[in-house]
PyMOL Python script that loads the backbone (N, CA, C, O; Angstrom):
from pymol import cmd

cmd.read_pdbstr("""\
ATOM      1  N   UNK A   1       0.822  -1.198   0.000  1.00  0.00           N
ATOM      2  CA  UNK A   1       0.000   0.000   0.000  1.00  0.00           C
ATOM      3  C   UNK A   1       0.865   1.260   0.000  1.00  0.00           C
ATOM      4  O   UNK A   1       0.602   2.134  -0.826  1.00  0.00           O
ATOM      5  N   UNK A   2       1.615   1.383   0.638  1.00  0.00           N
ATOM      6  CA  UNK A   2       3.122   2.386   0.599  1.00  0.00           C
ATOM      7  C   UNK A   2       3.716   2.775  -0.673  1.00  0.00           C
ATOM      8  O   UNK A   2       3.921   3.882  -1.170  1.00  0.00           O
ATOM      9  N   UNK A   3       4.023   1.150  -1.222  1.00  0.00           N
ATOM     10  CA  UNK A   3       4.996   1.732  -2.482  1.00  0.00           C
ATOM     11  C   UNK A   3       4.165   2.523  -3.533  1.00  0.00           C
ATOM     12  O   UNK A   3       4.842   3.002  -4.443  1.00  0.00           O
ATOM     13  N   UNK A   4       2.732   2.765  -3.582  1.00  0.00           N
ATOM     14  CA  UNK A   4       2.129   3.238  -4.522  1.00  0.00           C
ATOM     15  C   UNK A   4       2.366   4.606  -4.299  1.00  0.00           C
ATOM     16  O   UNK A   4       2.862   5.337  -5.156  1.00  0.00           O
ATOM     17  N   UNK A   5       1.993   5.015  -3.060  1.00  0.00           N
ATOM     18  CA  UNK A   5       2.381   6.363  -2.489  1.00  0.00           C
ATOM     19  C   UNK A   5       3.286   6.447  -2.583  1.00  0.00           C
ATOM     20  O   UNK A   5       3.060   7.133  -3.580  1.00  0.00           O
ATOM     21  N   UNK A   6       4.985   6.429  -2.504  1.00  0.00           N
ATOM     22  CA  UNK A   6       5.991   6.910  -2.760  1.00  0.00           C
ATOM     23  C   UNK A   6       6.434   6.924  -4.124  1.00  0.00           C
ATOM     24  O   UNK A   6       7.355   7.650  -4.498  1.00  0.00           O
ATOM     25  N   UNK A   7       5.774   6.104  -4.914  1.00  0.00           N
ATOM     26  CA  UNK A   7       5.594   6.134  -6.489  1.00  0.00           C
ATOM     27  C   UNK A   7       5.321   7.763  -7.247  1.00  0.00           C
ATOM     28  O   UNK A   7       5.826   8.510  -8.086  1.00  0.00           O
ATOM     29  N   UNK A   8       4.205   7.688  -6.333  1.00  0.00           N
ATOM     30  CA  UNK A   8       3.010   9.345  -6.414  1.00  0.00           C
ATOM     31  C   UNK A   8       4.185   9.849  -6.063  1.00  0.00           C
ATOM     32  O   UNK A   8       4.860  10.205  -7.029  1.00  0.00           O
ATOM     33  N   UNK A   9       4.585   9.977  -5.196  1.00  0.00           N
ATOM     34  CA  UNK A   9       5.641  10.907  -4.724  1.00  0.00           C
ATOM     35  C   UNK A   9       6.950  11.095  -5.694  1.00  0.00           C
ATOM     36  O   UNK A   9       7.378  12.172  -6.109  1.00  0.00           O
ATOM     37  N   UNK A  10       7.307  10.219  -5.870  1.00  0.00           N
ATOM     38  CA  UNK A  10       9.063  10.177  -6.550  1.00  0.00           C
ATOM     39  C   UNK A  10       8.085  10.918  -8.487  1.00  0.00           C
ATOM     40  O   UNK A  10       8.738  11.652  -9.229  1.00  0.00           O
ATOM     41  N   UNK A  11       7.042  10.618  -8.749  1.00  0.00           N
ATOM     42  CA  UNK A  11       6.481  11.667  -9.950  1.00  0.00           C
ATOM     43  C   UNK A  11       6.260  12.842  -9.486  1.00  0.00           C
ATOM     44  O   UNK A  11       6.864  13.673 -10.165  1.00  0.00           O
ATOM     45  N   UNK A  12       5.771  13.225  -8.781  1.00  0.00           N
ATOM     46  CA  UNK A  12       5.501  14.112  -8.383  1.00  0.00           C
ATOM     47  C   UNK A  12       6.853  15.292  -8.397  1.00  0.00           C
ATOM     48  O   UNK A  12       6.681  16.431  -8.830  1.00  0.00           O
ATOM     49  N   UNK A  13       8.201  14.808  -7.851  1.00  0.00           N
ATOM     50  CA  UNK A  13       9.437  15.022  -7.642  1.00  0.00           C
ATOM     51  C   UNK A  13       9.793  15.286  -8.948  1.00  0.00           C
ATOM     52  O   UNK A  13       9.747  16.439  -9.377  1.00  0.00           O
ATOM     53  N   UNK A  14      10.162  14.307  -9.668  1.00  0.00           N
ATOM     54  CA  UNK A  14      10.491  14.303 -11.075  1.00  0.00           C
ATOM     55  C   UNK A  14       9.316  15.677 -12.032  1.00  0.00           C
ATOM     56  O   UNK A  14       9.761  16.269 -13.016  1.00  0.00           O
ATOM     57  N   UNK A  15       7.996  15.923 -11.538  1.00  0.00           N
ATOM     58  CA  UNK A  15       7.908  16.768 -12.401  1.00  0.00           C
ATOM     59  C   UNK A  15       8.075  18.150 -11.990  1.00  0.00           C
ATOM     60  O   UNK A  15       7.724  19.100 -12.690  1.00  0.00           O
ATOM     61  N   UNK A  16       8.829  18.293 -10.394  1.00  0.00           N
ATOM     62  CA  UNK A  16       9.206  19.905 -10.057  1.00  0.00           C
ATOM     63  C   UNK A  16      10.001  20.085 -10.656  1.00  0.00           C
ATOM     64  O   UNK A  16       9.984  21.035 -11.438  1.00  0.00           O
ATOM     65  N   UNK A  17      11.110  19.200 -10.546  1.00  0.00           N
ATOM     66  CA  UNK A  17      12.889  19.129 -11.247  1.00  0.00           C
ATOM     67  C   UNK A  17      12.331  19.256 -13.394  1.00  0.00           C
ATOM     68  O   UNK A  17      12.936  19.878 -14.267  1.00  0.00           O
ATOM     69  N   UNK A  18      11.571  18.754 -13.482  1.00  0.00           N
ATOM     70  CA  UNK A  18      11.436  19.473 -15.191  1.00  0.00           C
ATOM     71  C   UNK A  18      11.039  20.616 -14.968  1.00  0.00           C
ATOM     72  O   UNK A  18      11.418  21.354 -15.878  1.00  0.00           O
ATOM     73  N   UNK A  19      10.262  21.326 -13.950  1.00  0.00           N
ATOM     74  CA  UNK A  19       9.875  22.721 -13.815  1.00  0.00           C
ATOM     75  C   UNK A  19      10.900  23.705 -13.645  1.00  0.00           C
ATOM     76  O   UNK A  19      11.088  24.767 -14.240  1.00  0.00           O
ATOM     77  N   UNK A  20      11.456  23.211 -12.823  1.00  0.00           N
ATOM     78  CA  UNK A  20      12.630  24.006 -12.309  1.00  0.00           C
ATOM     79  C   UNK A  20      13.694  23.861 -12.933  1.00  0.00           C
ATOM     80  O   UNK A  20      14.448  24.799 -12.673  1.00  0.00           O
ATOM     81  N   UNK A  21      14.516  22.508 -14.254  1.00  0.00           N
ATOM     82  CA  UNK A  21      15.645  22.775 -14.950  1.00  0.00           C
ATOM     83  C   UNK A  21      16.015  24.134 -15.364  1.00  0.00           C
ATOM     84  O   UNK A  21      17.089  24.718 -15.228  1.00  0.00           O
ATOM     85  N   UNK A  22      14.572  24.641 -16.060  1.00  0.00           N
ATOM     86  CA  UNK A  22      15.171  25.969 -16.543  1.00  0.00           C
ATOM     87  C   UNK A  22      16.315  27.223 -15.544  1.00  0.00           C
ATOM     88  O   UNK A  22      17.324  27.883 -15.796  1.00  0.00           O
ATOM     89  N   UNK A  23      15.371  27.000 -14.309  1.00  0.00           N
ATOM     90  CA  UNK A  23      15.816  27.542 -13.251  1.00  0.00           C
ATOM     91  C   UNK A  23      17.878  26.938 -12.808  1.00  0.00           C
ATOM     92  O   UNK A  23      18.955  27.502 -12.619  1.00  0.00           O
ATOM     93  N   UNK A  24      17.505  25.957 -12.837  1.00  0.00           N
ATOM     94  CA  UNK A  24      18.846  25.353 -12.447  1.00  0.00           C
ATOM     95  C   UNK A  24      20.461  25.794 -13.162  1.00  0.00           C
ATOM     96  O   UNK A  24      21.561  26.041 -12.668  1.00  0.00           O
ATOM     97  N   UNK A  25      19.751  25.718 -15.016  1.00  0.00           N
ATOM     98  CA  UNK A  25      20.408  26.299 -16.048  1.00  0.00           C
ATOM     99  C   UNK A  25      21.126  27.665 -15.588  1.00  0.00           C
ATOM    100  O   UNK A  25      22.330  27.908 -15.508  1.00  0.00           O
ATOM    101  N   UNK A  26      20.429  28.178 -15.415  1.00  0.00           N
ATOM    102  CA  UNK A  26      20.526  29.477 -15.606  1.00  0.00           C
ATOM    103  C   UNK A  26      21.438  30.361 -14.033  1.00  0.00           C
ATOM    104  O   UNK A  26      21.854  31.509 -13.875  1.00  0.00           O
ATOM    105  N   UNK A  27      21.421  28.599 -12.755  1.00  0.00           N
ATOM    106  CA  UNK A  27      21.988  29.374 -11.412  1.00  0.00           C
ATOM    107  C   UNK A  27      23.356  29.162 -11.804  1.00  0.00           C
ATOM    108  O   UNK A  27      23.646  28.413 -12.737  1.00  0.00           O
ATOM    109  N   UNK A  28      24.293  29.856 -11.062  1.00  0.00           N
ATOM    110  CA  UNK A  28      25.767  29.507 -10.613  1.00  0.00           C
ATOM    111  C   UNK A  28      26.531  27.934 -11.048  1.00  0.00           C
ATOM    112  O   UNK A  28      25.917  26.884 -10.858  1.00  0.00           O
ATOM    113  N   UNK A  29      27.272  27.945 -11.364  1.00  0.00           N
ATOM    114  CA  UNK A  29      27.894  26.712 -11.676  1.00  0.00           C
ATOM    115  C   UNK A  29      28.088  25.655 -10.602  1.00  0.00           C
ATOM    116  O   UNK A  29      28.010  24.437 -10.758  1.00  0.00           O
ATOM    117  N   UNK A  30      28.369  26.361  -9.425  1.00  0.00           N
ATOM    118  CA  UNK A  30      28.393  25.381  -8.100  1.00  0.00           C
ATOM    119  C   UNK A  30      27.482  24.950  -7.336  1.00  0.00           C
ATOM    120  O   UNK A  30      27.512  23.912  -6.675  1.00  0.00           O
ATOM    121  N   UNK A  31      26.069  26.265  -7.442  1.00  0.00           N
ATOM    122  CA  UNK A  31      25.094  25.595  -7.097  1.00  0.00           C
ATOM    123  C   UNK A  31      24.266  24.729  -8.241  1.00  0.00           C
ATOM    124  O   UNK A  31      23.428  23.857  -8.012  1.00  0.00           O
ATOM    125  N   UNK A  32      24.602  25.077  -9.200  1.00  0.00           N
ATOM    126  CA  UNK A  32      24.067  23.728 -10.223  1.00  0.00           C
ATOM    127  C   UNK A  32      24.390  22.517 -10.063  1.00  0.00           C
ATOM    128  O   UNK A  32      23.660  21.668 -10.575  1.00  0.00           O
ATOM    129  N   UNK A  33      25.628  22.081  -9.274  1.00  0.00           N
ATOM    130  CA  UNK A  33      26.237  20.998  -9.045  1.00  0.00           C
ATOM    131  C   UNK A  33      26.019  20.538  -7.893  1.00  0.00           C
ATOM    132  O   UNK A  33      25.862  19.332  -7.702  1.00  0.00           O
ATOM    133  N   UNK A  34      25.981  21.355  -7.026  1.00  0.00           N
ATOM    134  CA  UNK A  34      25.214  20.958  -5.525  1.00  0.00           C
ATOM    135  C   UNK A  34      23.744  20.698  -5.665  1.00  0.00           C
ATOM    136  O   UNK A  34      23.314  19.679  -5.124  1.00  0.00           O
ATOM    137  N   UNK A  35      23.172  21.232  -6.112  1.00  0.00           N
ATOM    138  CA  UNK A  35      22.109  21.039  -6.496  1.00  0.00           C
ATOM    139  C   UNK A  35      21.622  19.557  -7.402  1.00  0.00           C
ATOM    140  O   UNK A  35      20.808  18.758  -6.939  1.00  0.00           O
ATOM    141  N   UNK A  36      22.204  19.414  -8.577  1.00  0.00           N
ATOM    142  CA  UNK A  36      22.218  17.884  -8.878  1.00  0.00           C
ATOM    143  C   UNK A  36      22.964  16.927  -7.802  1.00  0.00           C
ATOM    144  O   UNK A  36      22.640  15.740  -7.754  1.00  0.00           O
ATOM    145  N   UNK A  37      23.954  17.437  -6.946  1.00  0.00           N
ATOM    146  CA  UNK A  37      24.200  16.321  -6.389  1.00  0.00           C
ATOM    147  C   UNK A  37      23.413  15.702  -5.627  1.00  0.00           C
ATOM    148  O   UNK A  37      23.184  14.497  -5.720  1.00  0.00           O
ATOM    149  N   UNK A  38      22.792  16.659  -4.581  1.00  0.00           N
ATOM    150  CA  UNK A  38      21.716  16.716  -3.890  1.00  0.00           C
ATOM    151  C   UNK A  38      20.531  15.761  -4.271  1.00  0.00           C
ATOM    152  O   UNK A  38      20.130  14.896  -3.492  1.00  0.00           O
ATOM    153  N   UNK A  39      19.967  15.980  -5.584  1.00  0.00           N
ATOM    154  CA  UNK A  39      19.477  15.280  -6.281  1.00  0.00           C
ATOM    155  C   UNK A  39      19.690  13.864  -6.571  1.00  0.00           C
ATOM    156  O   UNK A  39      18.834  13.016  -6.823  1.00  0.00           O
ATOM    157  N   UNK A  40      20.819  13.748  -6.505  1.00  0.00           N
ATOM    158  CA  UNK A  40      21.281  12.309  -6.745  1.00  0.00           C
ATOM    159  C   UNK A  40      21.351  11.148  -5.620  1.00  0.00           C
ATOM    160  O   UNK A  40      21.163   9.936  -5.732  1.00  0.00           O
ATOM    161  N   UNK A  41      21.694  11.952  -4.478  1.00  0.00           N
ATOM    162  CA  UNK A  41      21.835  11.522  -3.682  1.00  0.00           C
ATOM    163  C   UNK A  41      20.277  11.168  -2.424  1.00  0.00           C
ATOM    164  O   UNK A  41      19.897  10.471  -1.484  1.00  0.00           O
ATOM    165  N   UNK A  42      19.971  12.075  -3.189  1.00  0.00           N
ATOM    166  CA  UNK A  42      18.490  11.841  -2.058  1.00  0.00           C
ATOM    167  C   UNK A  42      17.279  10.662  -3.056  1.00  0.00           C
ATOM    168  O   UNK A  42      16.268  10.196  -2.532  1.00  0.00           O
ATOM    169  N   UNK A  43      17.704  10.367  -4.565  1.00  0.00           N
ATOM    170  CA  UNK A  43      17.243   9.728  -5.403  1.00  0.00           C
ATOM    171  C   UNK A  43      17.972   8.130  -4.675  1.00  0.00           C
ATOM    172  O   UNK A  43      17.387   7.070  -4.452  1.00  0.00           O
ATOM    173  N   UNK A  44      19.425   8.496  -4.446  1.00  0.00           N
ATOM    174  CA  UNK A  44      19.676   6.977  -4.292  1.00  0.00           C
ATOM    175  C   UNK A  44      19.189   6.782  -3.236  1.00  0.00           C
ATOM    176  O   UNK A  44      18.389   5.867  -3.426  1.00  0.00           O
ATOM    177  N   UNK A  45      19.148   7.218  -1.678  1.00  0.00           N
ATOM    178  CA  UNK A  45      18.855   7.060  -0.609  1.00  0.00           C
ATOM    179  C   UNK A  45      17.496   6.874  -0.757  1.00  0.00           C
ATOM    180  O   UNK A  45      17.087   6.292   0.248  1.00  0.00           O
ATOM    181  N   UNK A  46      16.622   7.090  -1.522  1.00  0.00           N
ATOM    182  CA  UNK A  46      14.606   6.849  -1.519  1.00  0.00           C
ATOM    183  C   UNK A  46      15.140   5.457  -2.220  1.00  0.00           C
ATOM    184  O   UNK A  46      15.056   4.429  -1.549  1.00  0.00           O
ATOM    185  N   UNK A  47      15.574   5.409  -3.280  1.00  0.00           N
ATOM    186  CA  UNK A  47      15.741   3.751  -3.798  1.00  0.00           C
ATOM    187  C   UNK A  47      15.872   2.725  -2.773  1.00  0.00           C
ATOM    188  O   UNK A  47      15.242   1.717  -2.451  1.00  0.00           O
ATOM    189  N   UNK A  48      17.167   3.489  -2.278  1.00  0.00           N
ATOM    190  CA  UNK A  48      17.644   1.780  -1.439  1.00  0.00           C
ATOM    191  C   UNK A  48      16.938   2.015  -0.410  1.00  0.00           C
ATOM    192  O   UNK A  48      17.733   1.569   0.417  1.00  0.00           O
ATOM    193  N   UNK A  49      15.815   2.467   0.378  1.00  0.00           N
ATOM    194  CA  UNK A  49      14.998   2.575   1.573  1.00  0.00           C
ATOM    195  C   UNK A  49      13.839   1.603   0.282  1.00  0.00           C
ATOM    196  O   UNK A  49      14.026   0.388   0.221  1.00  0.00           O
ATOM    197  N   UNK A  50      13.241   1.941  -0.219  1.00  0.00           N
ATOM    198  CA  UNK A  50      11.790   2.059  -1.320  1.00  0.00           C
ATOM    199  C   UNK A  50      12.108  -0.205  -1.746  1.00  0.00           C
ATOM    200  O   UNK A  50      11.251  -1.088  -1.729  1.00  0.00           O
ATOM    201  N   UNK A  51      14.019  -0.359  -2.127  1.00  0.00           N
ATOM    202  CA  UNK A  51      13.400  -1.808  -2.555  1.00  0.00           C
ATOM    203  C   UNK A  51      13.841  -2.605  -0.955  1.00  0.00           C
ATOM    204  O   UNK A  51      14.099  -3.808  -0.939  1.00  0.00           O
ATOM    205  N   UNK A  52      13.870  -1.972   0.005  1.00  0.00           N
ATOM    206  CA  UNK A  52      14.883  -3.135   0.680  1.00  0.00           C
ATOM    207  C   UNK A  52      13.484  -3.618   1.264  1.00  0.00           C
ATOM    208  O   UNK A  52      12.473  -2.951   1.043  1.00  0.00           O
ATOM    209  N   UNK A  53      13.437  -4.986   2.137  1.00  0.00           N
ATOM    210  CA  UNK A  53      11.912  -5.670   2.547  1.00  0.00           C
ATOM    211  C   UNK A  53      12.043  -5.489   3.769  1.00  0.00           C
ATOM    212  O   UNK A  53      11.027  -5.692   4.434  1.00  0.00           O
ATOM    213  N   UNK A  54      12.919  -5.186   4.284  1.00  0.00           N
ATOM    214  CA  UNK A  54      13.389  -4.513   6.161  1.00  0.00           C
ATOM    215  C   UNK A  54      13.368  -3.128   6.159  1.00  0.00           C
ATOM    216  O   UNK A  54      13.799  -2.448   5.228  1.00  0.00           O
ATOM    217  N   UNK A  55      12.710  -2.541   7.525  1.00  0.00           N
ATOM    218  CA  UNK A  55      13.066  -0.988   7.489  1.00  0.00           C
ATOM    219  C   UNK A  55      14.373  -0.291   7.806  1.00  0.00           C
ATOM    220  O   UNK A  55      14.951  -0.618   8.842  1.00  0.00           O
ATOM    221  N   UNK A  56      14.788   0.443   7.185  1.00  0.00           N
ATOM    222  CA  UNK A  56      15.823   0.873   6.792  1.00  0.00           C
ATOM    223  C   UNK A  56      16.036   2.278   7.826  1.00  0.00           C
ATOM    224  O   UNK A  56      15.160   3.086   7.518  1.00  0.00           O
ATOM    225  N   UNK A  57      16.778   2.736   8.770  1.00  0.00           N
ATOM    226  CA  UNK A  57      16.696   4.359   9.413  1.00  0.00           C
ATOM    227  C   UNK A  57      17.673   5.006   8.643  1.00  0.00           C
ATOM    228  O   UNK A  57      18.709   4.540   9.117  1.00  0.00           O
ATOM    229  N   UNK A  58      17.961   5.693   7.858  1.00  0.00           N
ATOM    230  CA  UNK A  58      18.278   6.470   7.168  1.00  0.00           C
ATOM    231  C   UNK A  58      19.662   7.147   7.688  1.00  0.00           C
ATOM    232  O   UNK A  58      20.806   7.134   7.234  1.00  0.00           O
ATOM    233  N   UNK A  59      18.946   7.866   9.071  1.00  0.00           N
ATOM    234  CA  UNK A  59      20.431   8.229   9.911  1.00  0.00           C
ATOM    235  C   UNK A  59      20.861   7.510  10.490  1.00  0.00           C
ATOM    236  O   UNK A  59      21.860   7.978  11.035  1.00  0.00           O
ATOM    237  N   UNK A  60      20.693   6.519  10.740  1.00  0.00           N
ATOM    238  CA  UNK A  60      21.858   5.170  11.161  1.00  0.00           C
ATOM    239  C   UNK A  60      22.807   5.023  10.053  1.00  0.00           C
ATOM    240  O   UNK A  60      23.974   4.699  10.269  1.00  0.00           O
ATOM    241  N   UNK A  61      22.466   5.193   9.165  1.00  0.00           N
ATOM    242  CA  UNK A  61      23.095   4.952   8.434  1.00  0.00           C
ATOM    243  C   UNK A  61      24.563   6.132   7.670  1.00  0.00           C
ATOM    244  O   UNK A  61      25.699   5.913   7.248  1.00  0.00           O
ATOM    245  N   UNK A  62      23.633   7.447   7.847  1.00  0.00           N
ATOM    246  CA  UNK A  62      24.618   8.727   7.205  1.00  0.00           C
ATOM    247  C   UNK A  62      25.278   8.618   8.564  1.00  0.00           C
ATOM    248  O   UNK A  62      26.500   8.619   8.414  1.00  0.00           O
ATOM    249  N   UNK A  63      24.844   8.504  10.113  1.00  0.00           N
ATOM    250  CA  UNK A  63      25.750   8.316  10.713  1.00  0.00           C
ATOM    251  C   UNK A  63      26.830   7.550  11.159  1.00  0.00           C
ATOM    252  O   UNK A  63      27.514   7.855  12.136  1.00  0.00           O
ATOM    253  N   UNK A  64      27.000   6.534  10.445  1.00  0.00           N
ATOM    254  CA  UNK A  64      28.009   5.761  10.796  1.00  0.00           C
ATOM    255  C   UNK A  64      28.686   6.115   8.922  1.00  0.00           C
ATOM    256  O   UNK A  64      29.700   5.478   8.635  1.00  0.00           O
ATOM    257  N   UNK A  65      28.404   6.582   8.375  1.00  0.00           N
ATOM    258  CA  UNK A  65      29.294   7.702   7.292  1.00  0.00           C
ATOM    259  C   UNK A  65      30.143   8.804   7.704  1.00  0.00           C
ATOM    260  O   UNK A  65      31.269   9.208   7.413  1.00  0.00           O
ATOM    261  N   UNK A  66      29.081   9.189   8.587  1.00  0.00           N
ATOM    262  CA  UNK A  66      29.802  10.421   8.661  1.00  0.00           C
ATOM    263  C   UNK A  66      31.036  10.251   9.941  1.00  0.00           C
ATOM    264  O   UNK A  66      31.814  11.198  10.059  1.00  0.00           O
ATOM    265  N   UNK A  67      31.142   9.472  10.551  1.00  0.00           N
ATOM    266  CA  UNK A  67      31.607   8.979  11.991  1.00  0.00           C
ATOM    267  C   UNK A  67      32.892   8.879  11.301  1.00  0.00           C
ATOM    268  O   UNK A  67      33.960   9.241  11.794  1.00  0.00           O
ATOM    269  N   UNK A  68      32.754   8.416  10.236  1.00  0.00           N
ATOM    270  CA  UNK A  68      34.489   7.825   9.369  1.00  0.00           C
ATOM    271  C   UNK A  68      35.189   9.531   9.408  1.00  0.00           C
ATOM    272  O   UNK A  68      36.205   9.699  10.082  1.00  0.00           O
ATOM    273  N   UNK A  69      34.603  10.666   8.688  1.00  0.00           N
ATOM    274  CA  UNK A  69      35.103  11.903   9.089  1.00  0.00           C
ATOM    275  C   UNK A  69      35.186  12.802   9.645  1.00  0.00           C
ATOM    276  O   UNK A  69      35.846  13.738   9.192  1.00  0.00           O
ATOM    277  N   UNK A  70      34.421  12.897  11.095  1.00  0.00           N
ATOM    278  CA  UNK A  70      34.234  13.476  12.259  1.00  0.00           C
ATOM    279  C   UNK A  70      35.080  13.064  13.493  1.00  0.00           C
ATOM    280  O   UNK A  70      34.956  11.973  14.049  1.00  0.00           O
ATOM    281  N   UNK A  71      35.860  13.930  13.832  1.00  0.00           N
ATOM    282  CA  UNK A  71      36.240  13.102  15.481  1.00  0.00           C
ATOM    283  C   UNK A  71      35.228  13.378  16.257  1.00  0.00           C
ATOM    284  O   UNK A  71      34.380  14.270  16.292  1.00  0.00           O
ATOM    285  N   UNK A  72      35.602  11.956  17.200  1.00  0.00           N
ATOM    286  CA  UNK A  72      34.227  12.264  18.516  1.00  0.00           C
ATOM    287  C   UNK A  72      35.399  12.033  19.337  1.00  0.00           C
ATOM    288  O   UNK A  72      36.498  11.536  19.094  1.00  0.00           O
ATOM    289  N   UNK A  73      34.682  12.704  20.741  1.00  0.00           N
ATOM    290  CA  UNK A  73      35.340  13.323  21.913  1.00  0.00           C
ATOM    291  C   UNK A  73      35.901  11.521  22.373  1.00  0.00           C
ATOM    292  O   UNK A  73      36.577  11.324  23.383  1.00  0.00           O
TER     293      UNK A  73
END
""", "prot")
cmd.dss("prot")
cmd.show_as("cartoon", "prot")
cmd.util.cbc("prot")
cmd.orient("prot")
């Protein structure tokens, strides 16, 4: 019942980003790139949450990423 709704959703997504290319074109070179990265990255992170059959926490996960380049006390 979920995956239909996040279906709706991930179109929904896909048709701001055709709205807004023009917009994107036309920003800064670095935020064009932050900006797709952003994109890319929040595309892969809905994938691998969307096929896995276990629930997935998201920040368990960026946090033990980010732990590799942060010192902790």
């Amino acid at each position: 019942m979920i995956k239909p709704l996040l279906f709706t959703y991930l179109g929904m997504v896909v048709a701001v980003i055709i709205m807004d290319f023009k917009h994107l074109k036309q920003a800064a070179v670095i935020n064009r790139w932050l900006s797709y990265g952003l994109i890319v990255v929040s595309a892969g992170i809905w994938f691998y949450v969307t096929s896995l059959s276990k629930t997935v926490f998201v920040t368990t996960w960026l946090t033990q990423l980010i732990q590799r380049w942060l010192p902790l006390p």
